[in-house]
KEKOLMAR-818032 format. One record per residue (C-alpha): residue number from 1; x, y, z; residue in three letters. Coordinates in nm, 3 decimals, always signed. Example, Ala and Ser with C-alpha at 12.3 -4.5 7.8 and 13.67 -1.06 7.14 Angstrom:
% residues 2
1:+1.230:-0.450:+0.780:ALA
2:+1.367:-0.106:+0.714:SER
% end
This chain:
% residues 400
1:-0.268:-2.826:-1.663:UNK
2:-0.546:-2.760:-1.446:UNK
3:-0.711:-2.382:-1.420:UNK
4:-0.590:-2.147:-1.178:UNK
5:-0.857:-1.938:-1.026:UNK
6:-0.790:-1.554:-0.889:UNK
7:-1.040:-1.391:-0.686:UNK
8:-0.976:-1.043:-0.706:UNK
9:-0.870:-0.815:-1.012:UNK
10:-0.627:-0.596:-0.750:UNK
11:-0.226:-0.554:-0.766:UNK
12:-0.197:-0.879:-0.571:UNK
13:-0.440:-1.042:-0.830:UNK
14:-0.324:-0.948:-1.175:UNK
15:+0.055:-0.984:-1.046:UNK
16:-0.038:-1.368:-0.991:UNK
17:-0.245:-1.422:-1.317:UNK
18:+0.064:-1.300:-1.432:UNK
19:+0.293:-1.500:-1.313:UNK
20:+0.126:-1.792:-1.383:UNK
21:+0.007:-1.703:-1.724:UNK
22:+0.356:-1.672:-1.823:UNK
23:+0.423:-2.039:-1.702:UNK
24:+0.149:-2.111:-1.934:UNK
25:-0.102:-2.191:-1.730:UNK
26:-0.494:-2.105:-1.800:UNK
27:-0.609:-1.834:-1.542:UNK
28:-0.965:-1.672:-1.463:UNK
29:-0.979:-1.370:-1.227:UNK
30:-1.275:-1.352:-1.052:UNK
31:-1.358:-0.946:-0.993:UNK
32:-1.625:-0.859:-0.780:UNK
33:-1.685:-0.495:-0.920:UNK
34:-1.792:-0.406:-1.296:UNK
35:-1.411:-0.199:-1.229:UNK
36:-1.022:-0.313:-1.210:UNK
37:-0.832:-0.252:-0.916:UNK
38:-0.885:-0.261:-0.585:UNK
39:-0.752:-0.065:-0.367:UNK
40:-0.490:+0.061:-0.655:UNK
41:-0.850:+0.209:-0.872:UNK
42:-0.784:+0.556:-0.957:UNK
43:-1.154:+0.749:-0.928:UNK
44:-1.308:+0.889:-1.297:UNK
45:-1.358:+1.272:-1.309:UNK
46:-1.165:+1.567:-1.285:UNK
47:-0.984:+1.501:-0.964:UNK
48:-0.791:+1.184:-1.000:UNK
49:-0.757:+1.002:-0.660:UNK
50:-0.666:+0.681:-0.495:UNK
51:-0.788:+0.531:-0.234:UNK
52:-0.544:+0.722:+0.037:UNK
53:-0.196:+0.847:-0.083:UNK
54:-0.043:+0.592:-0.314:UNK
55:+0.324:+0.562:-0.425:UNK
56:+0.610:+0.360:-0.542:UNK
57:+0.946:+0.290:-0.348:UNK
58:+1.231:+0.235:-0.659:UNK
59:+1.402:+0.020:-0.434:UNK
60:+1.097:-0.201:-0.393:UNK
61:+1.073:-0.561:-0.604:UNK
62:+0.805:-0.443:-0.774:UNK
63:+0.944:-0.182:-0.899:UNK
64:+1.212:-0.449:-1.122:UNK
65:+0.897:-0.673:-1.149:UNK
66:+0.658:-0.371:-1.357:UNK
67:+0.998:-0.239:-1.577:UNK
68:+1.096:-0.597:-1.670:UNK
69:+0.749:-0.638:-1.891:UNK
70:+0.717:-0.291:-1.953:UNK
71:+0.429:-0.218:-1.727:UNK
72:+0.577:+0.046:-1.496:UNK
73:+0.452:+0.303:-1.760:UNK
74:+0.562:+0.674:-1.724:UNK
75:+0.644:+0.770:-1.341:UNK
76:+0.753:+1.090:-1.144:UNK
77:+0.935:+1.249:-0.874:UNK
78:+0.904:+1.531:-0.667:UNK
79:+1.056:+1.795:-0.830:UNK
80:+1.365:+1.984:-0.609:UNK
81:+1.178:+2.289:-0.554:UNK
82:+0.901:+2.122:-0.458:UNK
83:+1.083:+1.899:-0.207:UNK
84:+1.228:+2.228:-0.084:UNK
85:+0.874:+2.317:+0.041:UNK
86:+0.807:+2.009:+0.267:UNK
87:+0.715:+2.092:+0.591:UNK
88:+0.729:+1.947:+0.958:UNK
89:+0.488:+2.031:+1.223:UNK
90:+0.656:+2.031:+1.573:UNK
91:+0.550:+2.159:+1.876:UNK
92:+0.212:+2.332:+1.732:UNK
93:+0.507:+2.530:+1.455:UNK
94:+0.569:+2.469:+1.114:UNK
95:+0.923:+2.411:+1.043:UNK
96:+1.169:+2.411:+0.771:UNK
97:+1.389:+2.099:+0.904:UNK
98:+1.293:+1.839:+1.089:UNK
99:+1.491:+1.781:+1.458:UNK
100:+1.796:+1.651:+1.435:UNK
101:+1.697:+1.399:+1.641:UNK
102:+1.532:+1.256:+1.336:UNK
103:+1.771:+1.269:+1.079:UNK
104:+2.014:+1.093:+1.344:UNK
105:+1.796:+0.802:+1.380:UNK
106:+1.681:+0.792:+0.981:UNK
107:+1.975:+0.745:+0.827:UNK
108:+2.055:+0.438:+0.678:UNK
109:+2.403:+0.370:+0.883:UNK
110:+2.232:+0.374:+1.251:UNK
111:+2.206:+0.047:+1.436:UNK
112:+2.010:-0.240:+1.339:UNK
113:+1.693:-0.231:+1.575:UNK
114:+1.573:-0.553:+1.765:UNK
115:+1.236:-0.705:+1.646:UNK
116:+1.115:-0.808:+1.988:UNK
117:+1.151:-0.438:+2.167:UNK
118:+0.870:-0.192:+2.043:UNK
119:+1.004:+0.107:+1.888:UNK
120:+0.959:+0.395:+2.145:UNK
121:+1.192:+0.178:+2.363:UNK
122:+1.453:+0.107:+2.194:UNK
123:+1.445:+0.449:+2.008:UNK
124:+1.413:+0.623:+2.317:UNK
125:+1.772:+0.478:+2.467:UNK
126:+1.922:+0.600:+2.170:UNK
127:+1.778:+0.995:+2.085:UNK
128:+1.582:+1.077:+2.392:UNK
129:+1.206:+1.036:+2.444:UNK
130:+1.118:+1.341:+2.244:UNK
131:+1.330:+1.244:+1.948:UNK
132:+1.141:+0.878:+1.990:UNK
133:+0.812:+1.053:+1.969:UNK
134:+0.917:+1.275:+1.653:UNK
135:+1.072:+0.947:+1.443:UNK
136:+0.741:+0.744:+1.528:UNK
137:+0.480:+1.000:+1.415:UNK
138:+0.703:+1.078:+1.123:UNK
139:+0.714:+0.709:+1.014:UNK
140:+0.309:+0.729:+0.969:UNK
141:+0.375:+0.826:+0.597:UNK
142:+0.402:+0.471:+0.530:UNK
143:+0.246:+0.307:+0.874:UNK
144:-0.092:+0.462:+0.827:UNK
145:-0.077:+0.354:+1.223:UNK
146:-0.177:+0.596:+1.518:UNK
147:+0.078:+0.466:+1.791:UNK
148:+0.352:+0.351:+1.570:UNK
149:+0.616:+0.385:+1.896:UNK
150:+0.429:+0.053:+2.012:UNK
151:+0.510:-0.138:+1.690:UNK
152:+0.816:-0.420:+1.653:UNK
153:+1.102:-0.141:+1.650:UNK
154:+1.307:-0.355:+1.311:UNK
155:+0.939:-0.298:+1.152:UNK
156:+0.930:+0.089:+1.247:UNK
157:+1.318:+0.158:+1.134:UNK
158:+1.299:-0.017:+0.760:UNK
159:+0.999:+0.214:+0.721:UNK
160:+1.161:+0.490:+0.848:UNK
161:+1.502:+0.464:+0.637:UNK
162:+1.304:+0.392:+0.316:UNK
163:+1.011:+0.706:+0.383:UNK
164:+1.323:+0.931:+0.512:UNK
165:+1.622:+0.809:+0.208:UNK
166:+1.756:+1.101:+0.038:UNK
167:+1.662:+1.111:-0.260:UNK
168:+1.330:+0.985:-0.202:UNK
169:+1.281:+0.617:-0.351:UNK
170:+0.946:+0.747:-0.365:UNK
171:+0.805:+0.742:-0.759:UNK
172:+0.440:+0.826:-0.872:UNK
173:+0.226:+0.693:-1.152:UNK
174:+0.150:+0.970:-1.397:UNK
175:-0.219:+0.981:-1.409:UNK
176:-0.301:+0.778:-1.135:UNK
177:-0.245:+0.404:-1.023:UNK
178:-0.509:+0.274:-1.222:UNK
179:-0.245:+0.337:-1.557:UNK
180:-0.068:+0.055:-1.409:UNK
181:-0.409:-0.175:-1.360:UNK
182:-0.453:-0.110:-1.668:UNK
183:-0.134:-0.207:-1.847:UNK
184:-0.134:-0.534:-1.600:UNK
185:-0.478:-0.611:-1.719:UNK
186:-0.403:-0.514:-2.129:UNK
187:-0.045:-0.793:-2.019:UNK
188:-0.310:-1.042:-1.857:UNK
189:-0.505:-1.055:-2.178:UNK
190:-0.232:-1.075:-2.423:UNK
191:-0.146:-1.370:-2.193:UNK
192:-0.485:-1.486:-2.287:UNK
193:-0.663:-1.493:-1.906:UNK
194:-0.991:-1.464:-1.877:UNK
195:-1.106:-1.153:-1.704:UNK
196:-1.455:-1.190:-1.563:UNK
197:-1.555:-0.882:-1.407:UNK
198:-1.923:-0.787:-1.179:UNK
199:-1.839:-1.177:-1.110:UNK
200:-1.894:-1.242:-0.721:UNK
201:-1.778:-1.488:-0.565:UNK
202:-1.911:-1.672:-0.241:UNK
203:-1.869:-1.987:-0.051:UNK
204:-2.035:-2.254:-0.264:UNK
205:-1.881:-2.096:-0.596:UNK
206:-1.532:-2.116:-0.429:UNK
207:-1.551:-2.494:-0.348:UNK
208:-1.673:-2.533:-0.738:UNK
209:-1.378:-2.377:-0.831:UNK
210:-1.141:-2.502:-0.640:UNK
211:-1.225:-2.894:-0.756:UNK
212:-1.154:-2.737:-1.095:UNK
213:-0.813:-2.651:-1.053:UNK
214:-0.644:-2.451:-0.756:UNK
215:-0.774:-2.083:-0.609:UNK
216:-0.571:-1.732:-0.511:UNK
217:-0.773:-1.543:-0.315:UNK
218:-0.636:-1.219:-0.357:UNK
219:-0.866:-0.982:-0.180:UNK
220:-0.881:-0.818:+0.184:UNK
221:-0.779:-1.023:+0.479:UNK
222:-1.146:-0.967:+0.595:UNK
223:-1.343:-1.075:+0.286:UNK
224:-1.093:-1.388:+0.260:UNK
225:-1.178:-1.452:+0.647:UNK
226:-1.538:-1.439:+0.522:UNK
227:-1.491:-1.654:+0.184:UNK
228:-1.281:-1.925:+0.324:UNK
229:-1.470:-1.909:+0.697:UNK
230:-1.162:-1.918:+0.828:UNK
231:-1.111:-1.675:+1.221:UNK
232:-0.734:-1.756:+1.213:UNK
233:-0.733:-1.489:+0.915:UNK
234:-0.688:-1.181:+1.138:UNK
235:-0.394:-0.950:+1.138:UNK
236:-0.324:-0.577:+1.286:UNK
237:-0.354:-0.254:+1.030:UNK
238:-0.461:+0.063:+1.057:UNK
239:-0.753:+0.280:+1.125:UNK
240:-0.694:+0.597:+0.914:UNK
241:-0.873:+0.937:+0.828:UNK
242:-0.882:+1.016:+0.479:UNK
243:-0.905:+1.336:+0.268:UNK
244:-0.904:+1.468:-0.055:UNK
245:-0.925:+1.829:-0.142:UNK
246:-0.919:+2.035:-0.478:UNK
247:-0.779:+2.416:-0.387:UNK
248:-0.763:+2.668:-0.615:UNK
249:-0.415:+2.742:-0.703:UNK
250:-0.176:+2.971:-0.479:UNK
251:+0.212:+3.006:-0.499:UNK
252:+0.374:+2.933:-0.157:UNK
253:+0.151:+2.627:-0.042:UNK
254:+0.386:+2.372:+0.092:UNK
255:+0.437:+2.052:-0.115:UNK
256:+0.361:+1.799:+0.235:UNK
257:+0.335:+1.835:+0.604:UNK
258:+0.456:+1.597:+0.812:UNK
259:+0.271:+1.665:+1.155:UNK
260:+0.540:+1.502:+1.465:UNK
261:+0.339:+1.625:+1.728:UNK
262:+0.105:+1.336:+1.623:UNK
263:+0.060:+1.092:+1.337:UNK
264:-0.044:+1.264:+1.040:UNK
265:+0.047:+1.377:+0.693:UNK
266:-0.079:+1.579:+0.409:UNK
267:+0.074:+1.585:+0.054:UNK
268:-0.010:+1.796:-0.257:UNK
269:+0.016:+1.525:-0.552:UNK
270:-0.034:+1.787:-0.837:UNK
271:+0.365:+1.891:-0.746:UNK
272:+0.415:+1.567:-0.903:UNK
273:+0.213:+1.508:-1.168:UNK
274:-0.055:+1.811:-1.308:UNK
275:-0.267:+1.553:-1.474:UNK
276:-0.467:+1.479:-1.129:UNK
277:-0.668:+1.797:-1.159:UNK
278:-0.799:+2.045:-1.378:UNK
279:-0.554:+2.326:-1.475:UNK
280:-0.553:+2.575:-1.192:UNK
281:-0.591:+2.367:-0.949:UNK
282:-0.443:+2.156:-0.663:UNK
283:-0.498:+1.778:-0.579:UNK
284:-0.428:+1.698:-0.203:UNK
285:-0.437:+1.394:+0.016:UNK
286:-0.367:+1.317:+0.372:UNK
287:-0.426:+1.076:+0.576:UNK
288:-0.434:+1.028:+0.979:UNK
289:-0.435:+0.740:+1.177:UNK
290:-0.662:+0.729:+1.484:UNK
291:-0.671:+0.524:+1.764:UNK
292:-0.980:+0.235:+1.788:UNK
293:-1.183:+0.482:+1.975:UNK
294:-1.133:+0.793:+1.802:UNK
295:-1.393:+0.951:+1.559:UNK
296:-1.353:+1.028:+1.209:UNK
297:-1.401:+1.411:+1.286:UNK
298:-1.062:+1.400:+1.537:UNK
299:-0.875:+1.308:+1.203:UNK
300:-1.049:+1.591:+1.000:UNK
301:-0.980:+1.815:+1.279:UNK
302:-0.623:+1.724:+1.253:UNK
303:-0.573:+1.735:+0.893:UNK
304:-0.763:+2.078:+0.899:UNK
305:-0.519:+2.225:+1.115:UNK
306:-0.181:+2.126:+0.923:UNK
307:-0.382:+2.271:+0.637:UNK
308:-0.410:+2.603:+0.807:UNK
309:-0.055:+2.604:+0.865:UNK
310:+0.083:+2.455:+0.499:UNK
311:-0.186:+2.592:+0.284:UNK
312:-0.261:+2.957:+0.401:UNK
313:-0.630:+3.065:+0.287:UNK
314:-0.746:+2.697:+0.177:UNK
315:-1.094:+2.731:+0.343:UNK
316:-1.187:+2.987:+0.086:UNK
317:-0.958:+2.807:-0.228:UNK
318:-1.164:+2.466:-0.182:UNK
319:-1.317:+2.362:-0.521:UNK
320:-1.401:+1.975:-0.385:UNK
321:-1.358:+1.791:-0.088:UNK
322:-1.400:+1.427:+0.005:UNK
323:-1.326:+1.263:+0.382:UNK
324:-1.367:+0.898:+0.440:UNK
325:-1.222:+0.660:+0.704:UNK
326:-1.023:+0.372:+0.619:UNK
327:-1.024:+0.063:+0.881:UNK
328:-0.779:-0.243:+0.847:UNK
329:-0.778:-0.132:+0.455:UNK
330:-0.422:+0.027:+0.486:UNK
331:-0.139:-0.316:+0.532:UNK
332:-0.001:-0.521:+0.762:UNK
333:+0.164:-0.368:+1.076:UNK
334:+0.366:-0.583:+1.289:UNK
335:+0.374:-0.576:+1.709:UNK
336:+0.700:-0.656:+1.895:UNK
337:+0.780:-1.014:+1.886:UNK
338:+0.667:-1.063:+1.516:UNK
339:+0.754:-0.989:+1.176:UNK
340:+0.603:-1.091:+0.847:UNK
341:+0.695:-1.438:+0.877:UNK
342:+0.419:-1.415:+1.191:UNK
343:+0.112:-1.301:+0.926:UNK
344:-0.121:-1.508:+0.786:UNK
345:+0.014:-1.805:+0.558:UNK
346:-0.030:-1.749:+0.140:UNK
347:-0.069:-2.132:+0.160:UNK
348:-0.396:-2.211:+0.318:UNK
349:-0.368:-2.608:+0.251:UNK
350:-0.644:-2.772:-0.031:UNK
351:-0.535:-2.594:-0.339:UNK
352:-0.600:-2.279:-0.178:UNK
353:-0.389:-1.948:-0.168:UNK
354:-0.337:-1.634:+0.029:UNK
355:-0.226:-1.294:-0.177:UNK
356:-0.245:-0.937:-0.032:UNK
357:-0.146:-0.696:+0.187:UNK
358:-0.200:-0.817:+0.521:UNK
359:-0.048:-1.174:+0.468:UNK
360:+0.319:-1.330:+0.505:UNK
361:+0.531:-1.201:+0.282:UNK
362:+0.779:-0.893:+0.266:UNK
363:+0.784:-0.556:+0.155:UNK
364:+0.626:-0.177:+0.237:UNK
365:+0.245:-0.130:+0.162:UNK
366:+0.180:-0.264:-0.185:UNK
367:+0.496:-0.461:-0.205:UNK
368:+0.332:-0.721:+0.035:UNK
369:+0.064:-0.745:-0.244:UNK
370:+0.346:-0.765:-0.549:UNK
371:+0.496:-1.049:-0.318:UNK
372:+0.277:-1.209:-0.187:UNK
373:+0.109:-1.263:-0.545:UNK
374:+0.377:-1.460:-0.719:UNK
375:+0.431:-1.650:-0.423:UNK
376:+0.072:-1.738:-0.434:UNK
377:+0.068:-1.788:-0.834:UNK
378:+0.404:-1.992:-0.813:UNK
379:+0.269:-2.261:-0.563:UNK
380:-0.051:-2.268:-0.726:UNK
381:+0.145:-2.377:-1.041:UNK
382:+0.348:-2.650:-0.860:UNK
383:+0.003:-2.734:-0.758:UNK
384:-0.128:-2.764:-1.095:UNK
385:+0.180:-2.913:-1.232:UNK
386:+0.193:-3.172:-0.997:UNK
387:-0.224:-3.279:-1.065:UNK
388:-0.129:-3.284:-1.394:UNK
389:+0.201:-3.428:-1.474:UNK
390:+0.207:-3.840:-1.469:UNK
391:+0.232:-3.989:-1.170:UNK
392:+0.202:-3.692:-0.961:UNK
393:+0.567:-3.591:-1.089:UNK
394:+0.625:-3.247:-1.033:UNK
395:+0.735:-3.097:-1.352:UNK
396:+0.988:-2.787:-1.373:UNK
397:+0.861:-2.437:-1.360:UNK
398:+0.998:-2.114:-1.538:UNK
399:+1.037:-1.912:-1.157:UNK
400:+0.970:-1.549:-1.142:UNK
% end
């Protein structure tokens, strides 16, 4: 069997080397930094943060996909008294419950929504304008989007059932998402793939490896536009303020605030899981989408005010701070009209293929990456299979 190439040591990456390892296939992936990870790397220090808020949805297929080879590794909830202390912001208040509005169009028995009507319409007919307006901003949680009442309304709704289930599918990596990088990679190399790290690779080095067997690129949708030179590889995401921030600790901070006067929310991640910060201490992250033409300081400005409201005093508690802005780095989002079946194909024809969050296949945030991945690493295999096997026969393959 020919070699199959990754290019990127990310979820989307090591879940196809992987997959096709355990076909038995020979695999290389290709990272560009001396570090696992991607997007999932968890940052080295005392405060232990992703890139943006990261979690887990149980009801996701990766979920059965890390806890069938024992990768999932320890996770956590949100404790009830902590969920207890979750906090909406609506009309420039802080509230206790969110409108009932809301919890009429979140739960999971309300109409199917259309995929070619954007979600403030079709929302709208149903609750009311304002109630429209309160279920889209609350949805950012997992749209990282700033106008998510213009998005495909079937898009908006699955997000909004799965972010507003009761209990929360949500599940967090204890220590960070880098423990799970880091049991995929240990699983990669017991698989025997060859992990090549600081290992770059361009234009020319992509067509050498690609004669040498076939190629996942599993990186951004805008460094595979660059690698493979290819314009078509363009699809919506977000634009998103980021923050981090250490406080000092103080009983009666709220656990998150979800703002519903606009897109926003901020979440305090040591509830979950003390090992993110130093004893004494909270870990929080928020994020808040803006709009093309917005500045980075409108989010901080935003995410400064819900912490005035959840966290009482935090000005003077602040121990560390980081802001950043994150710009088509945060998943696909789909207009009305088109779904995932619409986003760039894994199969990009030559022995090449597509894995990531931005490209066509199904699932919230990371799942697209989990997804995507084994799609990628199974036709690369049927790829390889068929080079190799006599007569260009394909031969059978163990599916995932």
């Amino acid at each position: 069997m020919q070699r199959i190439h990754v290019i990127g040591g990310g979820l989307a990456g090591f879940t196809a080397a992987i997959t096709a390892a355990e076909s038995g296939a020979l695999v290389t992936v290709h990272e560009a930094h001396r570090t696992l990870g991607g997007r999932a790397r968890t940052a080295e220090g005392p405060y232990r943060t992703n890139e943006g808020p990261h979690a887990l949805y149980r009801r996701g297929p990766h979920w059965s996909w890390l806890e069938r080879r024992d990768l999932l590794g320890p996770t956590t909830a949100v404790p009830p008294l902590e969920a207890a202390r979750l906090r909406f912001r609506h009309r420039s208040a802080l509230r206790r419950t969110p409108p009932l509005a809301l919890l009429r169009l979140s739960r999971v028995g309300a109409a199917q929504a259309p995929v070619d009507t954007d979600f403030r319409t079709w929302a709208t007919a149903r609750i009311g304008e304002e109630g429209a307006r309160v279920a889209a901003h609350y949805t950012a949680v997992a749209l990282f989007h700033h106008d998510p009442g213009s998005l495909s309304a079937a898009f908006v709704q699955e997000r909004l059932h799965r972010a507003g289930a009761l209990p929360p599918e949500a599940r967090y990596p204890v220590g960070g998402w880098a423990q799970i990088i880091d049991r995929m990679a240990s699983r990669a190399w017991n698989l025997s793939v060859r992990i090549e790290t600081a290992s770059r690779i361009d234009a020319a080095a992509l067509d050498t490896l690609a004669r040498t067997g076939p190629v996942v690129v599993a990186t951004s949708l805008d460094a595979a536009r660059t690698l493979l030179g290819d314009p078509s590889l363009t699809w919506a995401s977000g634009r998103t303020a980021l923050i981090d921030l250490a406080l000092r600790t103080r009983r009666g901070d709220a656990f998150a605030v979800s703002d519903l006067d606009a897109p926003g929310w901020i979440e305090r991640f040591t509830a979950q899981d003390r090992t993110l910060a130093p004893h004494g201490e909270q870990l929080l992250q928020g994020q808040f989408p803006l709009a093309p033409d917005a500045s980075r300081a409108t989010g901080t400005a935003r995410a400064e005010e819900l912490l005035d409201l959840g966290c009482p005093g935090w000005r003077e508690r602040t121990v560390w701070r980081r802001d950043a802005l994150a710009t088509g780095r945060t998943g696909a989002v789909d207009h009305p009209g088109t779904t995932w079946r619409d986003r760039p194909a894994i199969d990009r024809g030559n022995g090449i293929y597509l894995a990531g969050d931005q490209v066509a296949a199904p699932g919230l945030l990371s799942e697209v990456s989990f997804t995507s991945g084994i799609e990628a690493a199974l036709l690369a295999l049927k790829a390889a299979e068929n080079h190799s096997a006599p007569g260009g026969t394909p031969l059978d393959l163990k599916r995932t």
